[in-house]
N, C-alpha and C positions, 0 to 999 in steps of 0.2 A: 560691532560684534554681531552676527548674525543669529538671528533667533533659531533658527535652528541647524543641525551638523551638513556639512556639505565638505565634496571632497575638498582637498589641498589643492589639486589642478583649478578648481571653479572660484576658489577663492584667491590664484594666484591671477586669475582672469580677470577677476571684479577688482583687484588692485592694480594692477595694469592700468586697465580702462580708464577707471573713472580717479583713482588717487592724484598721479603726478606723469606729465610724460616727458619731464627733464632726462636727459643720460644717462644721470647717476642712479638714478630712480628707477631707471628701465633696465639697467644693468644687474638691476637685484632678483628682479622677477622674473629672467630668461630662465627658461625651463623648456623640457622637449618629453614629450612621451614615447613609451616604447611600450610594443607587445611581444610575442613570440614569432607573430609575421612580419617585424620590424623590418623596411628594406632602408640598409642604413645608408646605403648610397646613396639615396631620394631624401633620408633625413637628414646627411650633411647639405646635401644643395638647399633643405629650408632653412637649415639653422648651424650655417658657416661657424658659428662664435663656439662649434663645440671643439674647433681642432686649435683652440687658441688659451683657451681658457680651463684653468683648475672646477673639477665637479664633484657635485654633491650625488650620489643617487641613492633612492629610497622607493617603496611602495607608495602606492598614493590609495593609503588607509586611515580610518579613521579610528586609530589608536594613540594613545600617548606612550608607549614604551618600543618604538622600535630602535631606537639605540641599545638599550638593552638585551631584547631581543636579540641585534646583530642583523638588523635592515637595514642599515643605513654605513653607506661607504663616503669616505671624505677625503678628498683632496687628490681626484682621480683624475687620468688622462683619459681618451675615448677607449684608448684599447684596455685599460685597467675597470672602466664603467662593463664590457663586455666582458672579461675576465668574470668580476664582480655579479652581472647578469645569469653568467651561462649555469651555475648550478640552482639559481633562487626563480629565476624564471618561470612563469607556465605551469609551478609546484604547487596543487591543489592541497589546498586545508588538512589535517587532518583529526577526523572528530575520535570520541574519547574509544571508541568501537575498533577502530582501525589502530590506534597505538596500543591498545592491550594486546591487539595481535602481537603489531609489529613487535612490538618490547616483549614479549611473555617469557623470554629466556631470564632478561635482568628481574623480570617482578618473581619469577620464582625461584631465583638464585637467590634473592632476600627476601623471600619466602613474606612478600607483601598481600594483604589481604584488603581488595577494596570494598567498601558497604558506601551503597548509593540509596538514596530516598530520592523521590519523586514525584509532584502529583501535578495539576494542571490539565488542561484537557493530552486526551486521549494518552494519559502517563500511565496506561497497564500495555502498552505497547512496547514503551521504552524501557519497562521495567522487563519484559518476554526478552529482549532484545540483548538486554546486557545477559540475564542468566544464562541465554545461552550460550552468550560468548563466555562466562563463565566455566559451562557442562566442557564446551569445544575444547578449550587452551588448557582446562586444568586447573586454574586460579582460581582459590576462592571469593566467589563475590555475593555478600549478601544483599538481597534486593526488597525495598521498601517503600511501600505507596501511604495513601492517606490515612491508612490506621495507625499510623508509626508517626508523633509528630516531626518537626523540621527538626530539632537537634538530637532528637534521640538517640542517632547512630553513633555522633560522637561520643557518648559516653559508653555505647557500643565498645567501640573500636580502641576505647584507652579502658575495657576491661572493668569500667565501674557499673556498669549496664549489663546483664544476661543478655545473651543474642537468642531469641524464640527460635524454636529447631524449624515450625511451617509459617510464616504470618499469614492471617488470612488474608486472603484474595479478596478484592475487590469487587463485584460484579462491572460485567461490561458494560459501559457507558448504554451499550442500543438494548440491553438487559429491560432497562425500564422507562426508556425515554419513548418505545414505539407503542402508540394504539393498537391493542387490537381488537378493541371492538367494533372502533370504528366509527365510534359514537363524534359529533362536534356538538354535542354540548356540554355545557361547562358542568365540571367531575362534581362530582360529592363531595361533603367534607373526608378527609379521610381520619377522622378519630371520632371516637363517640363522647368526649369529652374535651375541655377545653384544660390545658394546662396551666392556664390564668387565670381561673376559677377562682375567687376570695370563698375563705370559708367562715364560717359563722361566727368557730371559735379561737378563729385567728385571733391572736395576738394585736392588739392595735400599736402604731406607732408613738415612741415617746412624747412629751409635748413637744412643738416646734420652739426652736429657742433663737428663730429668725425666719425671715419667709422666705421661701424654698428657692421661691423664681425672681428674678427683677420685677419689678411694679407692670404688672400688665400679660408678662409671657404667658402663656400655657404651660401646662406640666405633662401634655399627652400632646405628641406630635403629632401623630400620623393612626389610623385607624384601617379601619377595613374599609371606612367610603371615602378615602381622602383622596380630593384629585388636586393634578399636578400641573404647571405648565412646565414645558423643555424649551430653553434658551439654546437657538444651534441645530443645525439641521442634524442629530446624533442618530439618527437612525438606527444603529447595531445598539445602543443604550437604550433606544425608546421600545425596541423587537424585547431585550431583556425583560423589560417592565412587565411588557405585557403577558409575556411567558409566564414571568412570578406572581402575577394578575392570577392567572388559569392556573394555574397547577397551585395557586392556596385559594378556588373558589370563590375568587371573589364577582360577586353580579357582575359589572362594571371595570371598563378598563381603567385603570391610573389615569393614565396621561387623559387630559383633557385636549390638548392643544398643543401648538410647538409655538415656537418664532425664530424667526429668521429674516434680517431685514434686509439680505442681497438676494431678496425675489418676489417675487409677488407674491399675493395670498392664491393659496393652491391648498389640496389635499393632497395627503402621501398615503400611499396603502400599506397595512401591516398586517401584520395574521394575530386573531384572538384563537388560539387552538386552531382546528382545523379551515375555520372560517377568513376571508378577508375582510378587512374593514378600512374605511377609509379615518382619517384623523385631520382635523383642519390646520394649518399653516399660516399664519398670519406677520404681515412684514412690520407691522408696528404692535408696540405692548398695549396699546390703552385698546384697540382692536379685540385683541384676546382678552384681556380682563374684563371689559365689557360685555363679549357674548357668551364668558363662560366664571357668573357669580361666583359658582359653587369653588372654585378653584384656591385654595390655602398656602399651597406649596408651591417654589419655583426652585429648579433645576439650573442653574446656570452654567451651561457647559463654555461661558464665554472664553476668548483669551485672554491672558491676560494687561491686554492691551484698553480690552473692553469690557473686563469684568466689571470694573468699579462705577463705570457710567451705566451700564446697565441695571447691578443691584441697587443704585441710588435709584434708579426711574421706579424701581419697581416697589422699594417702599413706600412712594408715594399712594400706592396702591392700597387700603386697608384691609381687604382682604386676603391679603399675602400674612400670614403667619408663622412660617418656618422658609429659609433661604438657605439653600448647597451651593456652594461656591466650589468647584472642583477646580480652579485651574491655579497653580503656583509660579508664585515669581511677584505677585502683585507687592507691589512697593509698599516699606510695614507703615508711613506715613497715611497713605490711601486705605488700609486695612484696620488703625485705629482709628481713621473717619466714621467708616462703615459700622464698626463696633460702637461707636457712639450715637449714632442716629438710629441702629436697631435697636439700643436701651429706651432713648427715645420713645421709639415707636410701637417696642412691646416686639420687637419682631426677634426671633432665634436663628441665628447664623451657624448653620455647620460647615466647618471650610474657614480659609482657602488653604488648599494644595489638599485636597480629601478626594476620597473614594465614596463618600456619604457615608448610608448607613443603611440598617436594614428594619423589621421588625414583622418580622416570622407571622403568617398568615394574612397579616394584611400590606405591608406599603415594601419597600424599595428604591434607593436613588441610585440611578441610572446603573452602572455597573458595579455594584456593592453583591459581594457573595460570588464572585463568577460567573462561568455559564449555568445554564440551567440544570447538568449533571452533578455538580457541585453545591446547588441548592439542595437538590433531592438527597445528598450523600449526607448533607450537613442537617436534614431536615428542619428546613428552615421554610417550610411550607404551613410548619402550626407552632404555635406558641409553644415552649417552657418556660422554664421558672428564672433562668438566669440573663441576667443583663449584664451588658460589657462597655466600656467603652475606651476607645484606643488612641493613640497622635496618628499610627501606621496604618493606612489604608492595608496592604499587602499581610499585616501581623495581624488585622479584625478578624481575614479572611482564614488565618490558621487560629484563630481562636474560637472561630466558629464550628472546628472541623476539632477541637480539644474538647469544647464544651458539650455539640453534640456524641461524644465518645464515651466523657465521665457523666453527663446529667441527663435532664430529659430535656435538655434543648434550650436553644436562646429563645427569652421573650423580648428583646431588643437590645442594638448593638449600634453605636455611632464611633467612628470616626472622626476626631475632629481637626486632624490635619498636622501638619507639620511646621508649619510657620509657629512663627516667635511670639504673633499674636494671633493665637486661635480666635474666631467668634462665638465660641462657645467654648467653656475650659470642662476642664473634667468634673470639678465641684456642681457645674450647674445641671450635667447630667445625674453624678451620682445622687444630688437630691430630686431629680426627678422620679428618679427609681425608688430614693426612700418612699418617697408619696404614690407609690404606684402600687395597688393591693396586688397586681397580678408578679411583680417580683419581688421574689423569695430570698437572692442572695444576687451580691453584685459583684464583680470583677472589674479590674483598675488594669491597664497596665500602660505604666508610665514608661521614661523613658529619662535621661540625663539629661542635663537643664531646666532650669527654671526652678520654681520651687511652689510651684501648682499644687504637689502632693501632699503637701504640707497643711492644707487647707480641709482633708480628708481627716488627717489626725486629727486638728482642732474640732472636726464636725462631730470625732467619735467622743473624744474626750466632754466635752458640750452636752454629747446626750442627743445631738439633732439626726445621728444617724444610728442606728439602732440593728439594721442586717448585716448580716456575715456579710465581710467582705474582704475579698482577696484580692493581694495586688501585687503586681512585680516590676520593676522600675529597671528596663534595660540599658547597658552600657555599664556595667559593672568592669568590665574589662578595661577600662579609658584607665583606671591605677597605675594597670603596669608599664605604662607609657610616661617618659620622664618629661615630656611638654605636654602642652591643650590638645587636645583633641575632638576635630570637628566631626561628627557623625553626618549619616545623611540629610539629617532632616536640617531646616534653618537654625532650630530652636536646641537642634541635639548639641547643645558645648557647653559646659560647668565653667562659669564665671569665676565660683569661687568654691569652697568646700563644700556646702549646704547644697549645691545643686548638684552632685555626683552621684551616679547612682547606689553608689554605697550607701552615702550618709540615709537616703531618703528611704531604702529599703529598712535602716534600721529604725527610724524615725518611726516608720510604719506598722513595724513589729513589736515595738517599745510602747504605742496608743492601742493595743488590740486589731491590726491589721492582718490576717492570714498570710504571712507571708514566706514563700521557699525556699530554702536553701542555694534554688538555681532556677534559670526559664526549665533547663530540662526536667524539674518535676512538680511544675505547674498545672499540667492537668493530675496529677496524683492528689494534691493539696485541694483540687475544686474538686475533683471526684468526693474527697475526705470529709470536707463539707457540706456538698448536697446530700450523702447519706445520713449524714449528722441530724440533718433536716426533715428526710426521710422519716428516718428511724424516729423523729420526736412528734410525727404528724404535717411537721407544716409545709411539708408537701407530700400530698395525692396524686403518683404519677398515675397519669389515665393510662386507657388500653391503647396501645399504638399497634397500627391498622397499616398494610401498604400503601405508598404513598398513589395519590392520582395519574394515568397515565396522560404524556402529552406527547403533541406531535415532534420527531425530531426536525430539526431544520436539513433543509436536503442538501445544503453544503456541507453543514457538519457531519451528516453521514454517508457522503459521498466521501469527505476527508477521511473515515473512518474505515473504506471499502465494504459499506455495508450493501451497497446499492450500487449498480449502473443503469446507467440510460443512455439511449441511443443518442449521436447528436444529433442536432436540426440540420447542421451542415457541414461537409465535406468540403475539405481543400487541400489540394496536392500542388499547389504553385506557389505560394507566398507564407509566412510565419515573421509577425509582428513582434512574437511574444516574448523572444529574448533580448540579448543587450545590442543585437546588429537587427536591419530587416535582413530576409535570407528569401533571394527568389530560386525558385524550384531547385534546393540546397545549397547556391552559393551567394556567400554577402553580398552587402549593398556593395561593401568595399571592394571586395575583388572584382566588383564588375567595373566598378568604375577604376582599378589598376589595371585588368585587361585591356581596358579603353573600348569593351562591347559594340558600343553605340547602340540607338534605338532599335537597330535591327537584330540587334544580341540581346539585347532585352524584352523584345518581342518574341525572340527564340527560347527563352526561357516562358516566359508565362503562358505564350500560344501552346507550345508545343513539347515545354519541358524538358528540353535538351539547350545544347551549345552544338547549334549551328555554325558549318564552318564558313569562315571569313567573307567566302563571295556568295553565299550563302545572305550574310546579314546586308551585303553591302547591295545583292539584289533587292532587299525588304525594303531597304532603305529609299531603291530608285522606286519600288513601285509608289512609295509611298508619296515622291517627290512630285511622279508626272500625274498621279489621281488626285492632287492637291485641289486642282480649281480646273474647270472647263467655262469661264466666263460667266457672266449675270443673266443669258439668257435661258440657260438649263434650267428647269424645273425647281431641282432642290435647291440652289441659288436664287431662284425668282421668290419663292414663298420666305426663304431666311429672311433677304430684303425688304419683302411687303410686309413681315413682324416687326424686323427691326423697325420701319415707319412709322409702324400702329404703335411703335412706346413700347411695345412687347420687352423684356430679360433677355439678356444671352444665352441661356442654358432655353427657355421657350423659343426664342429662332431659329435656335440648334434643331431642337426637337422637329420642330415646323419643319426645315429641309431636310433631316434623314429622314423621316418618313415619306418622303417622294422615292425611295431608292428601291429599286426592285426588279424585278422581270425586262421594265421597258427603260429605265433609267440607271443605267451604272453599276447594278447588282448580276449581273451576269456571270460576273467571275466564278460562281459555284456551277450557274447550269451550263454555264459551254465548257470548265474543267470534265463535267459529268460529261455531255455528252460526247466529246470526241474521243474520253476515254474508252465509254462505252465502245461506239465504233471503231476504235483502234484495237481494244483488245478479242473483240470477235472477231478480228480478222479479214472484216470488207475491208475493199480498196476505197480510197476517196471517192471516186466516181460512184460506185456502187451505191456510198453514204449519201453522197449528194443527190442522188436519183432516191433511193429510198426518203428521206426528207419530203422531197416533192410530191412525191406521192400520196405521201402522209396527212398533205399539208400544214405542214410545222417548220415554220423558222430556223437557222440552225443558228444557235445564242451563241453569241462571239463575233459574229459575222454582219457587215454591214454597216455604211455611215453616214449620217445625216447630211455631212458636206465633204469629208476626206474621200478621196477613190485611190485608185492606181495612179492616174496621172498626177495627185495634189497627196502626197502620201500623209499620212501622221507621223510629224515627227517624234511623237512618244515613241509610236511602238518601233520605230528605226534604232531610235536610243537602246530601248529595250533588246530589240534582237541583236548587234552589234556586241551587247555584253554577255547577253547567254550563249553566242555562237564562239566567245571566245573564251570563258570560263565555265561554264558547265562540262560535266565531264560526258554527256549523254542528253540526247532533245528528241528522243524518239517522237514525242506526242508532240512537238511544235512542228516536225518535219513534217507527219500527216498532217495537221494542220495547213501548214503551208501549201500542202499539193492541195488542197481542199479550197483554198483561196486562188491556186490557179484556175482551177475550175469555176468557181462562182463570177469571179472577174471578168471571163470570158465570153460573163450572159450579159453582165454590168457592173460598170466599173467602180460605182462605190462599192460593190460586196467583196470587200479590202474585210481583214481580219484585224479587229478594232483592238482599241488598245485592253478592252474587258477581257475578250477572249484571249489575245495575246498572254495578259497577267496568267488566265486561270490554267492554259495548255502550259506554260513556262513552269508553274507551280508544281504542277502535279510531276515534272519532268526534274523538279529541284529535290520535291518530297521521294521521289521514285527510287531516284541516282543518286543521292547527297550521303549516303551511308549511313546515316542518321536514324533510319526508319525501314520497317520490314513493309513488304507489299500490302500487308492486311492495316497496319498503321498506318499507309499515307491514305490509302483507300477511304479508312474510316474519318481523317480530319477533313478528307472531300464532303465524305455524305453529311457532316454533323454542320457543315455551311459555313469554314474556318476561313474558307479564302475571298468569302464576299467582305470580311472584316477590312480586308486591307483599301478595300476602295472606301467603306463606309470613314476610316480610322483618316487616311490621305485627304477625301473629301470637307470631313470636319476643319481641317486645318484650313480649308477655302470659305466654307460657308461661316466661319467666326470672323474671318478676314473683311466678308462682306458687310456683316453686322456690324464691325468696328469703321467699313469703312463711310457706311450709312448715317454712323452716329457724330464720327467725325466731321462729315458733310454736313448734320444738321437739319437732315433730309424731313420733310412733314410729311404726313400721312400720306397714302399713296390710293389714289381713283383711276379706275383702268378709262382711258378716251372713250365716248359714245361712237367714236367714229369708229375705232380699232371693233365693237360688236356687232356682230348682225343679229338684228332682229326679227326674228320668224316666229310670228304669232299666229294661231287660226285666224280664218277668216269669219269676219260674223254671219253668224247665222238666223237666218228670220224665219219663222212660220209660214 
């Protein structure tokens, strides 16, 4: 089973491969893909077995209902799969925007009304978005952000719920996330009072009629100095932290340290508010627990391959106090280990399969509460009076968003996961909270299975818990279902009666439990209550102040189109970024179906276009004869004398193109230039060749160290042979040429070399090829595009050498005393 989703095709691969490669075996997994540029003719010659054989075809998604659906055709011939293909093909998604369109006759022919809630990042967008398609089409749609919780619309929309005629609007996310003052240091508190304030005439709690915590625990997890280590290189969790750090003032960042044991120890950089700061990285735990005493809390964002070895390492640890276990799936045998050795050792497990938790102005585990728009909305930057705690990571997060709506805020919220066997249950929190002066009333909300809740009733009946407390026990709806029913979570399926969340919500209501009639009037019932508390004194909400401003992160408000910026860098040749590469707009694939070759793909990157055929297949020759000029050339001499020295291949590389220039092989631009020059002014050769001399200037292209007239180059024969018979025009090789008659006539190496050759050929490809206007070839002359081709042809020589140096075995290389002359001054005496 693979750990995680991957298409049908990659897993029909990986059974192939590695399973069985018997007949019978191989005959199950033949399968062939197809797109919209499918050339089927090329796909029978790979996979003969489809004109023979009955087929299956389908998307290859990762869904379980495409039968249903109506994706999947069975027991098809080739031409029935193509039938089957031609209307589902290439048919892009369509999201919920585009079918209100499409549909808006049948939805207001039955006169349908949709009500959409939303929240999450940047959800006042999505919400703009529907209403308008709402205003356009005519349809009414009511639209609902975070003020409205998750189920309210439903009773909306079955009429047992008032619809509000305006909901208020949310402010926009860059409303209060941007500085501007400008300030980086760390904000002010933003209240003149703490909402966790005990007061004098508080009420004390009843006697304890058992002790609150296991032998050893703490009953205050996390504080305003409590630092943390992070298991995992979680970076976007550990940026969170620190954000909830700064925006609830606190001195000091959370996170102490991280670990991560596939790297070395390093610092990773993060932002405290406006400021960067570096955080230390350590590849073993005793490393980190040792340089950083202070540290109580560990994060374990392990997988769950290595969660359980690692929270075992780290209880050995005694300064560890409280443990998040965030990742699910851990095996419940390994998980009642962990829970027995944290009794042990006094230590508090939140987790496994949790989101953590939080606790308003001072701590946060990893991604508990959202993004940081979502802390601010939830004001979860300063204490209240109410405490929660949940199985559902995702339900803390809208319970946070209930609580701050009806009270004056959470003063802590855990999560404690969804497994079967939580590391900490709900009883061990809610008496936390009893013993905690700064909350006022506590919030349960359960969920079906088990019979955890039950333990709350005894607590109240008892006498051991004494604060309002409200709780609601979801899955009420598993009744109307005539078998079990398994919910999301491990732990969500009712065994027997007592664990459904029927029985336990009345359980709960029966021992003095606040409990609803429904989740949808949950916050009604905690609103009901904290006034209650209100209104009796025992609680004093303070004066609430705007919250602290912080930086926004520049992706997220770039997501938002709040911002642009310019890029670093420009490119009009290549795109990585989608599901093909795509050079200068066409695929990898098409080039390689075209059958381009390098000289067609050079035509694309160099020059952006699709060069025609003799076009590439010239690139190709020049590329072939500027390959190698033997070991005694320059930039082949120095490759050689690296490769000797021990020198890398990419440093010998280096070594020989840097000899390329003026006097050695780089010519190709300045004798393209100059005979352009003189051809398009309209001297004659003669005229050119006399002006030169005159000058005294070389004319680049011309001349050879050992070819002349009589011993020609056979490169540039090769080469003119092909351009005089496929080019459609060689205006500038012809002046060229009469320019060689003349030179030769003084001496007979001053032959038109194979540099100059390339660059007059070039400019007469680039000129003539239809490809390009006169100001375009013009400019890939002046910008130096055609010395590339000797440089690009040469590499392929001087790696040849390096390889062949190395294959040889060749040592160090000393030039002979005999090969130097030595000419020193003569001494001189007084």
């Amino acid at each position: 089973m693979s750990a995680k989703a991957i298409s049908e095709q990659t897993g029909k691969e990986l059974l192939y491969k590695y399973i069985c490669t018997t007949s019978a075996i191989q005959n199950r997994f033949k399968y062939a893909r197809v797109t919209p540029d499918t050339d089927w003719a090329r796909l029978l010659q790979d996979h003969p077995w489809l004109l023979s054989q009955s087929l299956v075809v389908k998307p290859d998604q990762l869904i379980k209902r495409r039968g249903k659906l109506g994706l999947v055709g069975v027991n098809l011939t080739l031409e029935g799969v193509k039938s089957w293909l031609k209307p589902r093909l290439g048919q892009e998604a369509t999201g919920i925007v585009r079918a209100i369109r499409d549909y808006q006759g049948p939805l207001k022919e039955h006169e349908v009304t949709i009500f959409v809630r939303r929240g999450g990042p940047n959800y006042q967008e999505g919400l703009r978005v529907m209403g308008e398609v709402g205003k356009t089409t005519g349809i009414p749609i009511h639209v609902f952000g975070t003020e409205t919780h998750m189920t309210a619309i439903v009773g909306m929309a079955l009429g047992h719920r008032p619809i509000p005629n305006q909901p208020p609007t949310a402010a926009h996310t860059a409303n209060f996330l941007l500085n501007a003052s400008g300030s980086t240091s760390t904000p002010a508190p933003s209240r003149t009072a703490s909402f966790s304030e005990s007061r004098a005439d508080e009420v004390a709690p009843a006697k304890k009629a058992k002790p609150a915590m296991p032998q050893g625990k703490s009953a205050t997890l996390f504080s305003r100095h409590t630092k943390a280590i992070v298991w995992g290189m979680q970076t976007r969790a550990v940026q969170g932290m620190l954000d909830f750090d700064y925006v609830c003032s606190r001195d000091e960042p959370s996170v102490a340290a991280m670990v991560y044991p596939f790297t070395g120890d390093h610092k990773q950089k993060f932002y405290w508010g406006h400021k960067e700061i570096l955080i230390p990285v350590f590849k073993n735990m005793a490393d980190a627990m040792k340089k950083h005493p202070e540290v109580d809390v560990l994060i374990n964002f392990a997988s769950l391959r290595s969660a359980y070895d690692s929270t075992i390492e780290t209880m050995n640890y005694a300064q560890i106090r409280t443990i998040a276990i965030i990742a699910e799936g851990i095996p419940e045998a390994l998980t009642r280990k962990l829970i027995k050795k944290a009794d042990q050792k006094g230590v508090t497990i939140i987790g496994p399969a949790t989101v953590g938790g939080i606790k308003p102005g001072c701590f946060k585990i990893g991604n508990t509460g959202g993004m940081l728009d979502n802390i601010l909305a939830s004001k979860l930057y300063r204490p209240g009076s109410v405490a929660y705690v949940s199985r559902s990571g995702g339900m803390s997060n809208e319970l946070n968003n209930i609580i701050s709506r009806t009270t004056d805020g959470v003063y802590e919220g855990v999560a404690i996961g969804g497994d079967r066997y939580p590391g900490s249950t709900f009883m061990d929190h809610v008496l936390r909270y009893q013993d905690t002066p700064g909350v006022k009333m506590i919030v349960v909300l359960g969920e079906i299975g088990g019979t955890e809740e039950y333990k709350i009733c005894r607590g109240i009946q008892e006498g051991r818990l004494t604060k309002p407390v409200v709780c609601w026990c979801i899955g009420t709806c598993a009744t109307m279902f005539s078998s079990e029913v398994q919910f999301g979570h491990a732990g969500a399926c009712a065994n027997q009666a007592s664990e459904t969340a029927v029985a336990k919500n009345q359980a709960l209501k029966e021992a003095g439990v606040f409990v609803p009639p429904s989740f949808d009037e949950l916050g009604e019932i905690i609103q009901s209550v904290y006034e209650d508390l209100v209104a009796r004194g025992v609680i004093v909400p303070a004066q609430e102040v705007p919250p602290p401003t912080v930086p926004m992160d520049y992706s997220w408000a770039r997501e938002l189109g709040l911002i642009r910026k310019p890029a670093s860098f420009m490119t009009s040749i290549c795109d990585e970024r989608g599901q093909e590469l795509i050079y200068a707009g066409m695929p990898i694939t098409e080039v390689f179906k075209e059958e381009m070759g390098i000289g067609g793909v050079l035509g694309l990157l160099w020059f952006q276009r699709r060069l025609p055929k003799y076009a590439c297949q010239f690139i190709e020759m020049c590329l072939m004869v500027t390959a190698d000029h033997g070991p005694a050339v320059s930039g082949a001499h120095n490759t050689i004398i690296c490769a000797r020295a021990g020198k890398d291949l990419v440093s010998s590389l280096t070594s020989g193109l840097l000899t390329i220039g003026d006097r050695f092989g780089g010519a190709l631009d300045a004798a393209a230039k100059m005979f352009s020059k003189a051809f398009d002014s309209g001297i004659i050769p003669m005229e050119f060749v006399n002006k030169m001399k005159k000058e005294g200037k070389l004319i680049m292209g011309i001349g050879h160290r050992v070819k002349s007239i009589n011993n020609p180059d056979m490169r540039v024969q090769i080469l003119k042979d092909y351009v005089k018979q496929h080019f459609p025009a060689t205006p500038l090789l012809d002046y060229a040429l009469e320019v060689e008659k003349i030179t030769t006539s003084k001496k007979p190496n001053l032959i038109l070399n194979v540099d100059g050759f390339i660059g007059v050929a070039f400019v007469d490809m680039l000129r003539n090829c239809g490809s390009f206007t006169r100001e375009e070839a013009d400019e890939y002359i002046d910008i130096g595009a055609l010395n590339g081709i000797f440089v690009l042809g040469r590499s392929m020589g001087f790696i040849g050498h390096y390889l062949d140096q190395k294959r040889l075995k060749q040592g160090l290389y000393r030039h002979p005393w005999d090969d130097i002359s030595y000419v020193l001054p003569e001494h001189m005496s007084m």
